[in-house]
KOLKOLSE-772898 format. One record per residue (C-alpha): residue in three letters; chain; y, z, x. Coordinates in Angstrom, 1 decimal. Layout:
(rec "ALA","A",(Y,Z,X));
...
//
This chain:
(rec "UNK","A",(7.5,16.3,7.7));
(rec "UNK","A",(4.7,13.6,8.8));
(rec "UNK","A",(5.4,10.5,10.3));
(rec "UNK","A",(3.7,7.8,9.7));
(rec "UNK","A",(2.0,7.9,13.5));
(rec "UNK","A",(0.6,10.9,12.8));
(rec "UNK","A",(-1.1,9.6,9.7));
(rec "UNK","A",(-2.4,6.2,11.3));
(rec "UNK","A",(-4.0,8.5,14.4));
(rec "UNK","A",(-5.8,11.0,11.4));
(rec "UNK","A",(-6.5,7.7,10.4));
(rec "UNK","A",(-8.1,6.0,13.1));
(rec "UNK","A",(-9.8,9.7,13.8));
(rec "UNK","A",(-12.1,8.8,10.6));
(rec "UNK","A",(-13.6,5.2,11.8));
(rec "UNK","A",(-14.8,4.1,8.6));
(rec "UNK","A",(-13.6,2.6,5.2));
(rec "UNK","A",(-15.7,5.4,3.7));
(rec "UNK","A",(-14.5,8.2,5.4));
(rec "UNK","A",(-10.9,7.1,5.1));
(rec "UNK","A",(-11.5,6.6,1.4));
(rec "UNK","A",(-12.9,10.2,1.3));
(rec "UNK","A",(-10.3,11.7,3.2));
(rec "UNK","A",(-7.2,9.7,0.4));
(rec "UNK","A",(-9.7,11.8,-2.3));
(rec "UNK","A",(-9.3,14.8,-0.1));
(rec "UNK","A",(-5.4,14.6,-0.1));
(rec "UNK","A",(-5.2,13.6,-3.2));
(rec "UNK","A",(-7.1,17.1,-4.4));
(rec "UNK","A",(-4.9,19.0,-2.1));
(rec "UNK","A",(-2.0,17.4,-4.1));
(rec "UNK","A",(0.5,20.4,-5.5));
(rec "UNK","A",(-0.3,20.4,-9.1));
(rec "UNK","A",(3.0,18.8,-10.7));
(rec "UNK","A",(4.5,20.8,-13.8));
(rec "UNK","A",(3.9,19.3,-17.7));
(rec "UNK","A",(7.7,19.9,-18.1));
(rec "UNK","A",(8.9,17.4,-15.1));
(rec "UNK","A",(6.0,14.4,-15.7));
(rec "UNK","A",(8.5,12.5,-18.3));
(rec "UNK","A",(9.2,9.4,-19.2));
(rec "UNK","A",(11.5,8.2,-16.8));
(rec "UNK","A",(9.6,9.6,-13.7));
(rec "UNK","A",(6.3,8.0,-14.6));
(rec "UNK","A",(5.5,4.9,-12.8));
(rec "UNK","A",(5.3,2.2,-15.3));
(rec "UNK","A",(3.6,-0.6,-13.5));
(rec "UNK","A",(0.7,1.3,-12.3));
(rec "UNK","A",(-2.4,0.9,-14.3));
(rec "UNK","A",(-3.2,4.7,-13.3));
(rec "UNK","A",(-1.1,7.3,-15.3));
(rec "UNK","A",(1.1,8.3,-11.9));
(rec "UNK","A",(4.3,10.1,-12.1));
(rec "UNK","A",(6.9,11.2,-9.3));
(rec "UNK","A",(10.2,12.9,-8.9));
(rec "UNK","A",(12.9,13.7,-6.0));
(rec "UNK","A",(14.4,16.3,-5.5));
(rec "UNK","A",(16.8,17.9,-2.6));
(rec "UNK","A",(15.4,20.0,-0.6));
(rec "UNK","A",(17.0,23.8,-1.4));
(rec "UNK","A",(17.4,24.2,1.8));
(rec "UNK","A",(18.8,21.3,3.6));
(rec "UNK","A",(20.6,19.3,0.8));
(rec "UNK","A",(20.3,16.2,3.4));
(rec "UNK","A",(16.2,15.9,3.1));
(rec "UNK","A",(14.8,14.9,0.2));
(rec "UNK","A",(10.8,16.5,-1.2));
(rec "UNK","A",(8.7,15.0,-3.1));
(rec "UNK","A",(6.5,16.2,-6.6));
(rec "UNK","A",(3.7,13.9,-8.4));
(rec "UNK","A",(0.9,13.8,-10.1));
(rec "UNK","A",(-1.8,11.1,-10.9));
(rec "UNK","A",(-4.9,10.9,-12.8));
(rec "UNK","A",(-7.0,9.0,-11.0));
(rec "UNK","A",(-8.6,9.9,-7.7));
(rec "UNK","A",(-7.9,7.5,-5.2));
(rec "UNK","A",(-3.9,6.6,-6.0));
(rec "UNK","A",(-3.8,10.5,-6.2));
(rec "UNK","A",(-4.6,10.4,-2.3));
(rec "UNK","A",(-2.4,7.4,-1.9));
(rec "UNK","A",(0.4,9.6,-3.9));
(rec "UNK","A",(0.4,12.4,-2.0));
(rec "UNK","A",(-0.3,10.6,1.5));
(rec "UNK","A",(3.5,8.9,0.2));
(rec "UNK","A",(4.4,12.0,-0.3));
(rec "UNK","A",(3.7,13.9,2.9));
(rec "UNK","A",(5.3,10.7,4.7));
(rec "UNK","A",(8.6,10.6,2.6));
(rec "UNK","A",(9.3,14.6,2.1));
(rec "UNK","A",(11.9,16.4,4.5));
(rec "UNK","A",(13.5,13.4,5.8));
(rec "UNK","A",(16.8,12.1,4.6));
(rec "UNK","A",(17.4,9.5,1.8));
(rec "UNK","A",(18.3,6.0,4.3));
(rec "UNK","A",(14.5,7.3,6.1));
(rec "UNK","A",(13.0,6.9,2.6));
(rec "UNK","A",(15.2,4.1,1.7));
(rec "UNK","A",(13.9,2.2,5.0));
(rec "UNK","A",(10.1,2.7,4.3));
(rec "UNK","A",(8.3,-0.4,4.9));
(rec "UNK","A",(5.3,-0.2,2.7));
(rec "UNK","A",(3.5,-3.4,4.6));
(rec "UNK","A",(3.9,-1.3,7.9));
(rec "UNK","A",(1.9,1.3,6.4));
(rec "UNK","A",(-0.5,-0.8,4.7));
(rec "UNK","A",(-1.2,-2.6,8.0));
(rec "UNK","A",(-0.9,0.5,9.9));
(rec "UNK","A",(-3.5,2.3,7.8));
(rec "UNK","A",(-5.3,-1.0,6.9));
(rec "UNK","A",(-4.8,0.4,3.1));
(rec "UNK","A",(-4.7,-3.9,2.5));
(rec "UNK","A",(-7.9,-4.4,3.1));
(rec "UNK","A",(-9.8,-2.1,0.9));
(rec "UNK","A",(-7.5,-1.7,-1.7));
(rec "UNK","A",(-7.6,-4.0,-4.9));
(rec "UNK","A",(-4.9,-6.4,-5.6));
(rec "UNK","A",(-3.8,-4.0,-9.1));
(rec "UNK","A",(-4.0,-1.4,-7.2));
(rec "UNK","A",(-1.5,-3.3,-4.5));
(rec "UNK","A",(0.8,-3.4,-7.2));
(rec "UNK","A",(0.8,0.0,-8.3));
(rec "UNK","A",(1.4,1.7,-5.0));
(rec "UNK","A",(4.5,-0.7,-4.8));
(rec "UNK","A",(5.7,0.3,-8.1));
(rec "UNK","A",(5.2,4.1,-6.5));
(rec "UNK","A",(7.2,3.4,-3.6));
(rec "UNK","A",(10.0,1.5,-6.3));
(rec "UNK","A",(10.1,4.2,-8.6));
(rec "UNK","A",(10.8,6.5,-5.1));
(rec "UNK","A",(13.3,4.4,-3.7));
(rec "UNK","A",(15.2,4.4,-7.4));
(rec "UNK","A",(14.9,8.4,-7.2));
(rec "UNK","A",(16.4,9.1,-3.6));
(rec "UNK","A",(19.2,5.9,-3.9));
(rec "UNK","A",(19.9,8.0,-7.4));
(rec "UNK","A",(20.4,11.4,-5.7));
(rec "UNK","A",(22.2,9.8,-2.7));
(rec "UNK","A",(24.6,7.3,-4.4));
(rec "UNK","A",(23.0,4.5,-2.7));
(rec "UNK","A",(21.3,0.9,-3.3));
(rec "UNK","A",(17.6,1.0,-3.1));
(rec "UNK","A",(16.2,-2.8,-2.6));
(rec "UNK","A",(12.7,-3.0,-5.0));
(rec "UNK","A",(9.5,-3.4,-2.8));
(rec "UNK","A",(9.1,-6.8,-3.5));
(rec "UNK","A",(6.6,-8.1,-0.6));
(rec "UNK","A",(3.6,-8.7,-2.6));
(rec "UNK","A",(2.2,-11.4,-0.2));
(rec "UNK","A",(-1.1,-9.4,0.5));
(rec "UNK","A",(-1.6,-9.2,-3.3));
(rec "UNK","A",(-0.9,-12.7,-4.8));
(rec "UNK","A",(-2.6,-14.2,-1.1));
(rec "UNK","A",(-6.0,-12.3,-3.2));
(rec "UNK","A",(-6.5,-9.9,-0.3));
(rec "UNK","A",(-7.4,-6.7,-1.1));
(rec "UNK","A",(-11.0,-5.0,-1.8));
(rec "UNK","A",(-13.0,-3.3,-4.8));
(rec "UNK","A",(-11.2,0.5,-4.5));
//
């Protein structure tokens, strides 16, 4: 289980749009391979121009923490996918069900380099999440809907 702190300091460790960029590629490689049989329909994340798909699970263990599989087939919302991932798996659903994507965003400065489509598609990620764990815990998830960064035009090329 990473927090997001964690992240932002590996983050800041990297200086550089470039080597940030590199280092989303990076995770994104090291991303568990998810299996043919559980990338259907309903865990694929519709609003994301990249094919990306994601399912939740309880942990075997601990039936109170929540883990995380998905797959994408594009490079960089790979990394973004499996940075989500490592910051959502092994806590409990109302953790997940808190996440504040725009914290992260600023946090990481993800806003900055990342184009407005592909604004939209990690939000429709973190959605599709959110559905999963409120599904498996019998609880509301509230949709991601702070798209201010995105219709506001920020965003760069990536």
């Amino acid at each position: 289980m990473t927090d997001l702190q964690d992240i932002v300091e590996a983050f800041d460790l990297l200086g550089d749009w470039d080597s940030r960029y590199q280092y989303l590629i990076e995770l994104g490689e090291n991303l568990p391979h998810m299996p043919e049989a559980n990338r259907t329909e309903e865990r694929r994340v519709k609003a994301c121009m990249s094919k990306v798909w994601i399912r939740a699970y309880l942990d075997p263990v601990n039936s109170k923490q929540i883990r995380f599989e998905g797959e994408c087939d594009t490079a960089v919302i790979k990394g973004v996918l499996a940075l989500l991932i490592e910051l959502t798996s092994g806590k409990t659903a109302e953790e997940i069900l808190l996440l504040d994507l725009d914290e992260v965003f600023q946090q990481l400065r993800l806003g900055e380099h990342l184009s407005p489509s592909r604004h939209v598609g990690v939000y429709a990620i973190v959605d599709l999440m959110k559905q999963q764990v409120a599904a498996l815990s019998g609880q509301d998830a509230q949709p991601v809907t702070s798209l201010s960064r995105v219709s506001a035009g920020q965003g760069g090329s990536y």
